[in-house]
C-alpha positions as CSV (number, residue, x, y, z in Angstrom):
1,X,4.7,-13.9,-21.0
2,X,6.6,-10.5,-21.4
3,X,7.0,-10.1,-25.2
4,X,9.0,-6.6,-24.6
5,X,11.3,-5.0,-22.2
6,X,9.4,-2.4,-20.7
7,X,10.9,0.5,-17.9
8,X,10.1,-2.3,-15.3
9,X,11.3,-5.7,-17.0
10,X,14.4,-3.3,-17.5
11,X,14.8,-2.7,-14.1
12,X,14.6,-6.4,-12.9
13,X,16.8,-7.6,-15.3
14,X,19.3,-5.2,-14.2
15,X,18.5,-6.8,-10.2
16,X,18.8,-10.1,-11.5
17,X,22.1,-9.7,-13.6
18,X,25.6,-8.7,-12.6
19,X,28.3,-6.9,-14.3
20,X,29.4,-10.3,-15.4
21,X,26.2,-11.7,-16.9
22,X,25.7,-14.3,-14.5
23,X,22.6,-14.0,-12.3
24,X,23.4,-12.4,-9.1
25,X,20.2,-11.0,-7.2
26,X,16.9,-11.5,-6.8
27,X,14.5,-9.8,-5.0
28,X,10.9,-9.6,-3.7
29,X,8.4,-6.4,-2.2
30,X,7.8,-7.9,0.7
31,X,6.3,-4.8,2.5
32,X,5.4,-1.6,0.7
33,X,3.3,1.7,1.6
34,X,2.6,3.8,-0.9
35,X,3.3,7.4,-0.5
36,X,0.7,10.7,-1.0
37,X,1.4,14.4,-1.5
38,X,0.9,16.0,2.3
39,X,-2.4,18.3,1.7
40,X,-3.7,21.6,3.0
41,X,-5.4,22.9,5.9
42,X,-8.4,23.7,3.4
43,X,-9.3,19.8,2.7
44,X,-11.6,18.2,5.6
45,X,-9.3,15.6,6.9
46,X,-6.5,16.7,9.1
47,X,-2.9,15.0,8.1
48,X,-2.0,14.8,12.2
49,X,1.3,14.4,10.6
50,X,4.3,17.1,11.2
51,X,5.1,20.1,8.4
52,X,8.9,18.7,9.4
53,X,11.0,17.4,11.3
54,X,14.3,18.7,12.7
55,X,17.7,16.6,14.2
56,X,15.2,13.3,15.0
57,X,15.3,10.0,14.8
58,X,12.0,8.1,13.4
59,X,11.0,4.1,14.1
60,X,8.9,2.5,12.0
61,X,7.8,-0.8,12.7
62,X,7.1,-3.4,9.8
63,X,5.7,-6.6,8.9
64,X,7.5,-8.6,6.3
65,X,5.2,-10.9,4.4
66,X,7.9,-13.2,3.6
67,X,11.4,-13.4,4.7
68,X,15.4,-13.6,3.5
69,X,18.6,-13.4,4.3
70,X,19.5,-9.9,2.8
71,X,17.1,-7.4,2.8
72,X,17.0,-3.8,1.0
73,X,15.2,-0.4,1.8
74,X,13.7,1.8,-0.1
75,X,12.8,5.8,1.1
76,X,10.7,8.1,-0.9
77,X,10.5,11.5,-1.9
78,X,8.1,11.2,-4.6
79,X,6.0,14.4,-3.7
80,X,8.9,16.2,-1.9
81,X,10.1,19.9,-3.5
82,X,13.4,19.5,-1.5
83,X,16.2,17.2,-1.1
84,X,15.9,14.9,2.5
85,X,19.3,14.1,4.2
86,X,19.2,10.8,5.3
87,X,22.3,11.2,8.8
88,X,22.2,7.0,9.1
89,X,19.5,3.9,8.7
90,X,19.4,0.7,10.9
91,X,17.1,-2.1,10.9
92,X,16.8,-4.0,13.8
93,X,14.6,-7.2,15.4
94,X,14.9,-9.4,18.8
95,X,18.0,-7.3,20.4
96,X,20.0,-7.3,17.3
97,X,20.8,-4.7,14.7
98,X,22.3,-3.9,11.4
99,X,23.7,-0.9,9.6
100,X,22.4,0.2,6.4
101,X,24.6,1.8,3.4
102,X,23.5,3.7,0.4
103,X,26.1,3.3,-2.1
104,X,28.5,2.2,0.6
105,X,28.0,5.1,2.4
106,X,25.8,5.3,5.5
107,X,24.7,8.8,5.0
108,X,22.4,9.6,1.8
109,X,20.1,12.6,0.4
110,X,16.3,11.4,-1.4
111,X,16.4,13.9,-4.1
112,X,12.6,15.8,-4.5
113,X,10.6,12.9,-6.7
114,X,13.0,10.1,-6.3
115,X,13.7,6.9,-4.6
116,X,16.7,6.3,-2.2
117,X,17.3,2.3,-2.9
118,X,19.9,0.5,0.2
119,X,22.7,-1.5,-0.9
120,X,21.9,-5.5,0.2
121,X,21.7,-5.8,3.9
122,X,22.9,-8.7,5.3
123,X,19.9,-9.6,8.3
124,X,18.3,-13.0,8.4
125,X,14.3,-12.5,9.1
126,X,11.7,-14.8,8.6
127,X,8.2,-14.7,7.0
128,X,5.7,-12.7,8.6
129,X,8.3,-11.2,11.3
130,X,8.1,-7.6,12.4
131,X,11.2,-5.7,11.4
132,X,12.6,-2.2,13.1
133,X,13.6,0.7,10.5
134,X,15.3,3.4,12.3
135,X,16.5,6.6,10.5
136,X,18.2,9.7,12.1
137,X,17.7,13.1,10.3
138,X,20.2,15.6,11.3
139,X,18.7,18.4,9.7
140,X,15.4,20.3,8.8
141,X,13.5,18.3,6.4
142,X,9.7,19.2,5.4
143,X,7.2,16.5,5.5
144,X,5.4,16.8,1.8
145,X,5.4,13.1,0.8
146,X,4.6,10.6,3.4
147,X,1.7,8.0,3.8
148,X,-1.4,8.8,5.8
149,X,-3.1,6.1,8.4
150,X,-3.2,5.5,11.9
151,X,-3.5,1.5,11.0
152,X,0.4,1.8,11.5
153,X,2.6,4.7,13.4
154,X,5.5,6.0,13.3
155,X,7.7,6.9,16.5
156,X,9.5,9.8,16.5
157,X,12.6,11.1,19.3
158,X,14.7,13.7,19.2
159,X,18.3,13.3,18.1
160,X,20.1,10.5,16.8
161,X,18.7,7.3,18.4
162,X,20.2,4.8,15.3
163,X,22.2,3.3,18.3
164,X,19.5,2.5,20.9
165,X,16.6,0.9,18.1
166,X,14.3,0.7,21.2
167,X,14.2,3.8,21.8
168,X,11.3,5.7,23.5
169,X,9.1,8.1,21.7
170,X,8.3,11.4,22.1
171,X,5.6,10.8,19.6
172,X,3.9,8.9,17.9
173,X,2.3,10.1,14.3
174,X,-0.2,8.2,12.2
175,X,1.4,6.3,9.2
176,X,4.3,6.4,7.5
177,X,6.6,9.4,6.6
178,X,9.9,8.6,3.9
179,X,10.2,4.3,4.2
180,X,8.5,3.0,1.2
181,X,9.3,-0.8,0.9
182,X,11.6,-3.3,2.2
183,X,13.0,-6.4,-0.4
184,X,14.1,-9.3,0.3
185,X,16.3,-11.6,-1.6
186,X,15.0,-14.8,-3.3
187,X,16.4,-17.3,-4.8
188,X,16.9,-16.5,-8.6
189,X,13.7,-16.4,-10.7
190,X,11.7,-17.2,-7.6
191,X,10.9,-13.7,-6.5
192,X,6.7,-13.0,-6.7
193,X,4.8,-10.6,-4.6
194,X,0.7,-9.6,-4.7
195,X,0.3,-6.1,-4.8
196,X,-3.2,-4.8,-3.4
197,X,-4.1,-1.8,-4.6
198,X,-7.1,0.0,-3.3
199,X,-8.5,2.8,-0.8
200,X,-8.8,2.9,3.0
201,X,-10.3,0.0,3.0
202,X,-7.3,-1.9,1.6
203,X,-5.2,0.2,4.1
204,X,-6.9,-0.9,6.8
205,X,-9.0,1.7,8.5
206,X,-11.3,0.6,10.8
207,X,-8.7,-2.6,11.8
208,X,-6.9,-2.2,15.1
209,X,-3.7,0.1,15.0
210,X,0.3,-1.6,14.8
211,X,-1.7,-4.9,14.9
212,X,-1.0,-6.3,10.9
213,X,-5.0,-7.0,11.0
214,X,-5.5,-5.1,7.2
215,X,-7.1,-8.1,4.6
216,X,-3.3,-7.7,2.3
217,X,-2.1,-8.8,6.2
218,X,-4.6,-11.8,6.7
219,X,-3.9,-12.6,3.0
220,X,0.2,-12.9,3.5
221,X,-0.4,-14.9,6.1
222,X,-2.3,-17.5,3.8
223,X,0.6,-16.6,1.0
224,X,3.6,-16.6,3.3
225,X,3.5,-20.5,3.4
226,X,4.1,-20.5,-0.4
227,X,6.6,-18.4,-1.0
228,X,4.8,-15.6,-1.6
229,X,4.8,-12.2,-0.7
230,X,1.9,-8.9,-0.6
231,X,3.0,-5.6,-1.2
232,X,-0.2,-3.5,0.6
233,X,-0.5,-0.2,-2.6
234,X,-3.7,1.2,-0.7
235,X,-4.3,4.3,0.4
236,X,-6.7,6.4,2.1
237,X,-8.9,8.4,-0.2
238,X,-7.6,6.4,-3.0
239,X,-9.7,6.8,-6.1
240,X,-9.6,5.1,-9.7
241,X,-9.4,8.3,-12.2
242,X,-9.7,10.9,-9.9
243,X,-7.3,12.6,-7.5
244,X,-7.8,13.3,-3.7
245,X,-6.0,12.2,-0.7
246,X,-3.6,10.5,-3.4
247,X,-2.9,11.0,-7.1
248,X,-5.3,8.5,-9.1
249,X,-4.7,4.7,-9.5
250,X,-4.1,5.1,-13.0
251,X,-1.7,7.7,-12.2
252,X,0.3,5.7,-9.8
253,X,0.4,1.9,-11.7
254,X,4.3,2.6,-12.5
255,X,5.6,3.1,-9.1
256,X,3.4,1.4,-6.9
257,X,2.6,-1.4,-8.7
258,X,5.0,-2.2,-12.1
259,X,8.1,-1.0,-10.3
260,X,7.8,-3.3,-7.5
261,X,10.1,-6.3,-8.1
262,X,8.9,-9.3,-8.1
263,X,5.1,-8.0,-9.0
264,X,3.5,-11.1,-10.9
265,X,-0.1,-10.1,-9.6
266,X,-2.6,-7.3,-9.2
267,X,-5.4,-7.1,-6.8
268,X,-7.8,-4.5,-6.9
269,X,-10.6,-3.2,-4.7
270,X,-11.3,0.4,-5.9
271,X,-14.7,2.4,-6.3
272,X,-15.8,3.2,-3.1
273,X,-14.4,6.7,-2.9
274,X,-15.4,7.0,-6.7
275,X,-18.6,6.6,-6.1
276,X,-19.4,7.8,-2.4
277,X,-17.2,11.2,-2.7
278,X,-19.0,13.3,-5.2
279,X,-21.2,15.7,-3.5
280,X,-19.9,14.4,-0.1
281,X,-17.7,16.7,2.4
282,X,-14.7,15.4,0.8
283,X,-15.8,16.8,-3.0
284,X,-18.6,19.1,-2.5
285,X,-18.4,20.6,-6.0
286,X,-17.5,17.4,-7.8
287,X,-20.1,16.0,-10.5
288,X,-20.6,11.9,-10.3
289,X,-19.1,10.0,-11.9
290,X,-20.6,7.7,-14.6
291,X,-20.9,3.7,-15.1
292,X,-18.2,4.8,-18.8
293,X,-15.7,6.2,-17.3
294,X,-15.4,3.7,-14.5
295,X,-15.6,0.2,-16.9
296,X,-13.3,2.7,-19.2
297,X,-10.8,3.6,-16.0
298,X,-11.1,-0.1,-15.2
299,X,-10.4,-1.7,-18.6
300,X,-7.4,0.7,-19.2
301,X,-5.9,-0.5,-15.4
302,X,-6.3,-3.7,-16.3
303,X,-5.1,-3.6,-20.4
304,X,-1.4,-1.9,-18.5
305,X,-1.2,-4.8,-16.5
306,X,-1.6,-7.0,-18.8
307,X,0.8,-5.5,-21.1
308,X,3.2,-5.9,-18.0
309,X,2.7,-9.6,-17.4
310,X,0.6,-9.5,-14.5
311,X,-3.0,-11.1,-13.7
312,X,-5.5,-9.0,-12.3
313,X,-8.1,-9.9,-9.9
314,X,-10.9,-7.6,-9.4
315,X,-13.1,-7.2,-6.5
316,X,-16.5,-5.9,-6.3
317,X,-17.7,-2.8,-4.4
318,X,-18.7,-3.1,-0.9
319,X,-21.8,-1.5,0.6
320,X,-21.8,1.2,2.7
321,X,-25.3,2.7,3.6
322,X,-25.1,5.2,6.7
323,X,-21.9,5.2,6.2
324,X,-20.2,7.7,8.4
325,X,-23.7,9.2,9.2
326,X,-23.7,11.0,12.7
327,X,-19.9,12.6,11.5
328,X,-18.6,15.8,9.8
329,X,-18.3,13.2,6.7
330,X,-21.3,12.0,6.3
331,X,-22.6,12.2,3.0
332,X,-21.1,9.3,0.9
333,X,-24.5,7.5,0.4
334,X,-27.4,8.2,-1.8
335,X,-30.4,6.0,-4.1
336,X,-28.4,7.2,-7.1
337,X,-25.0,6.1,-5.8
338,X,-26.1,3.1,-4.7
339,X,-27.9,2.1,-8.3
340,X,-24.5,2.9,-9.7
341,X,-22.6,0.6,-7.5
342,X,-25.2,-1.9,-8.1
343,X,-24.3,-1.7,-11.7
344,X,-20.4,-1.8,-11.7
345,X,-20.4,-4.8,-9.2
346,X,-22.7,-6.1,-11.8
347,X,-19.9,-5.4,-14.6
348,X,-16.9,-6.6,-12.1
349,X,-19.0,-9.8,-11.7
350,X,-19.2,-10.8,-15.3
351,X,-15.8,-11.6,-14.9
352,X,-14.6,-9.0,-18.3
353,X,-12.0,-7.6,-17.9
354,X,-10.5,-9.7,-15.0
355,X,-8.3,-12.8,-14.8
356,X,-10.4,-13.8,-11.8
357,X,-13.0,-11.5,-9.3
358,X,-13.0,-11.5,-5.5
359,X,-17.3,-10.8,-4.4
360,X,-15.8,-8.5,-1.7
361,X,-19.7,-6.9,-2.0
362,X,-21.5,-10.3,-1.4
363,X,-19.1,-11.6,1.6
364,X,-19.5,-8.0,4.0
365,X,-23.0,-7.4,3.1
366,X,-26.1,-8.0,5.4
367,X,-28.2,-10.8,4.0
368,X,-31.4,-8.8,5.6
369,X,-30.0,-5.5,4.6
370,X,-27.8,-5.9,1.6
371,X,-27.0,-2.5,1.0
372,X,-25.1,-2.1,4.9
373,X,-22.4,-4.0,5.4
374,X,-23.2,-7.2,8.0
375,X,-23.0,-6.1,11.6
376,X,-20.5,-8.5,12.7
377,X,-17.9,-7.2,9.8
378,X,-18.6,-3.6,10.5
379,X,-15.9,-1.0,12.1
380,X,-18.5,1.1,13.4
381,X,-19.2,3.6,10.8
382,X,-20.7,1.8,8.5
383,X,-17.9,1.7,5.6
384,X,-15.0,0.0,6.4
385,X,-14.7,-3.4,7.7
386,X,-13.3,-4.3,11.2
387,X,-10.8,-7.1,12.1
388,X,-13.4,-9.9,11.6
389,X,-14.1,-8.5,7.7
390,X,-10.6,-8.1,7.0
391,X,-9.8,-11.6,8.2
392,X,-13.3,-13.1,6.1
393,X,-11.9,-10.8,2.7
394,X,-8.7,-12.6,2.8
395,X,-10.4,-15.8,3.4
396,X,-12.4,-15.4,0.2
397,X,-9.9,-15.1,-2.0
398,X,-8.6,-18.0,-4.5
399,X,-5.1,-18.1,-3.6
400,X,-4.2,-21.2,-6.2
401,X,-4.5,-18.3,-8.6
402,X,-1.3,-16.7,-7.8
403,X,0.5,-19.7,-6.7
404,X,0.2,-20.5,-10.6
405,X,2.8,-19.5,-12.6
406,X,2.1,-17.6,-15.9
């Protein structure tokens, strides 16, 4: 139970109460990707993403994990240096479409670090249905925060296409550039959502593209049934206490996990990029990290949430020998790297600090090779899991623990 009102119980309060006192909304995250900092030509991995974009229109197509009556958008700016005018928004599914208003108004700006929240939007859709956000940009806006993946793309036009949702791209770009999350309205005190946070292999890569086949997507399907909904807070590169394609988890707890409404539970599958990058192509220069300052990272992750209210499951380290062997990147495996994952699984498994621990490590691994992951679960190169995986991690996981109530 929440024992003080921290930024975040502040901010659903004021959701859940109206000018009057009375209870008025409700609401859940019932999609959400988190957004990066756009990097440099200098770092391995090419964005594929545009510097800008200039008078277009951009679709992005989304997944709810549970459904509503009213629904609200958020945009972000988080790592932008300059305002983003936002010409108009529509969401749209099966033929039909809505406006969407910022204050009443239908045109908005996302300042440089901030969120652009939609007034309530009323637009019936149902659990697990995919949704249409389409937002004209009538001027010349640079690309600096956006999220990175070709698990889900973005199409992009030319001009204002906010009156024809279906309209056809010009292009499509890997991930997402300024939508954040979409809410949806629950009934009062009912609102709980899952958020996943983890790397690339919580966002998917290796899954088939604009498919939902992610393990946070297999998972809301098993959740959607009860109510409850998954908010996906992976990203690609994403790394416990140290920066790279992404600022560090610890770093990004407040807004992409504790300032999601409705967040009453924390997954987290993280280590993979903490352990595999060091002296990889990714961080050539970069000295290992040691078993401390992982439990320590860890421990600190999990003493925020719990200062929050949430439960936190953890999830052991999957293997990955060879990965990416044969590719510019190979590089993430080694004796000593391995011996170190050994021993943090070993420390995840023990249950401390966790309110309950997924064996993501025992359930992808090769029973006659338990250092690769089994071939039947593998994408391919070794380190992330393919549709099968994804579909067996969401299967593994105890989903009576979040239908509990604290």
């Amino acid at each position: 139970m929440r024992t003080s009102l921290t930024k975040t119980a502040m901010f659903a309060l004021a959701m859940a109460v109206g000018a009057n006192g009375a209870a008025a909304e409700s609401w859940a995250t019932s999609w959400h990707a988190s957004p990066q900092p756009a990097w440099g030509p200098d770092f391995i991995l090419p964005t594929g993403v545009p510097s800008h974009l200039e008078r277009q229109t951009t679709r992005d197509t989304v997944r709810l994990s549970t459904g509503g009556t009213r629904l609200r958008l958020v945009l972000s700016n988080r790592y932008g240096h300059a305002p983003v005018a936002v010409g108009g928004v529509k969401v749209a599914q099966d033929g039909r479409s809505a406006g969407v208003t910022f204050a009443g108004q239908s045109a908005a700006v996302i300042r440089p670090g901030a969120q652009l929240v939609s007034d309530p939007v009323a637009f019936a859709a149902a659990s697990l249905s995919r949704l249409d956000v389409v937002t004209w940009f009538p001027g010349k806006v640079a690309v600096d925060s956006f999220h990175w993946g070709a698990q889900q793309t973005v199409a992009i036009a030319a001009g204002d296409r906010t009156g024809t949702p279906g309209f056809a791209a010009d292009t499509l770009v890997p991930g997402r550039l300024f939508l954040n999350a979409v809410l949806v309205e629950t009934p009062p005190a009912q609102a709980r959502t899952v958020v996943v946070l983890g790397d690339s292999i919580t966002d998917g890569n290796g899954s088939t593209p604009d498919q939902d086949r992610r393990w946070p997507d297999a998972l809301a399907r098993r959740l959607a049934p009860h109510g409850i909904a998954v908010a996906n807070a992976g990203i690609s590169g994403a790394r416990l206490l140290r920066d790279g394609m992404g600022v560090n988890a610890l770093a990004r707890l407040e807004q992409d996990v504790f300032g999601l409404p409705g967040a009453t539970d924390l997954v987290v599958l993280l280590g993979t990029n903490d352990i595999g990058w060091p002296g990889s192509p990714f961080a050539p220069g970069e000295a290992p990290m040691s078993f401390e300052e992982f439990t320590a990272g860890y421990a600190q992750l999990v003493a925020a949430a719990h200062a929050r209210g949430l439960r936190v499951t953890g999830a052991t380290v999957p293997p990955f020998e060879h990965a990416l062997e044969g590719t510019p990147y190979a590089g993430h495996y080694s004796e000593a790297k391995e011996a170190l994952r050994q021993r943090v699984n070993a420390w995840i498994r023990s249950g401390a600090p966790f309110d309950a621990v997924v064996d993501a490590d025992a359930l992808l691994r090769d029973p006659r090779h338990p250092r690769r992951l089994l071939p039947a679960y593998d994408s391919g190169d070794h380190l992330h899991p393919g549709d099968r995986g994804y579909e067996a991690m969401a299967d593994a996981v105890d989903i009576r623990v979040f239908a509990r109530r604290r």
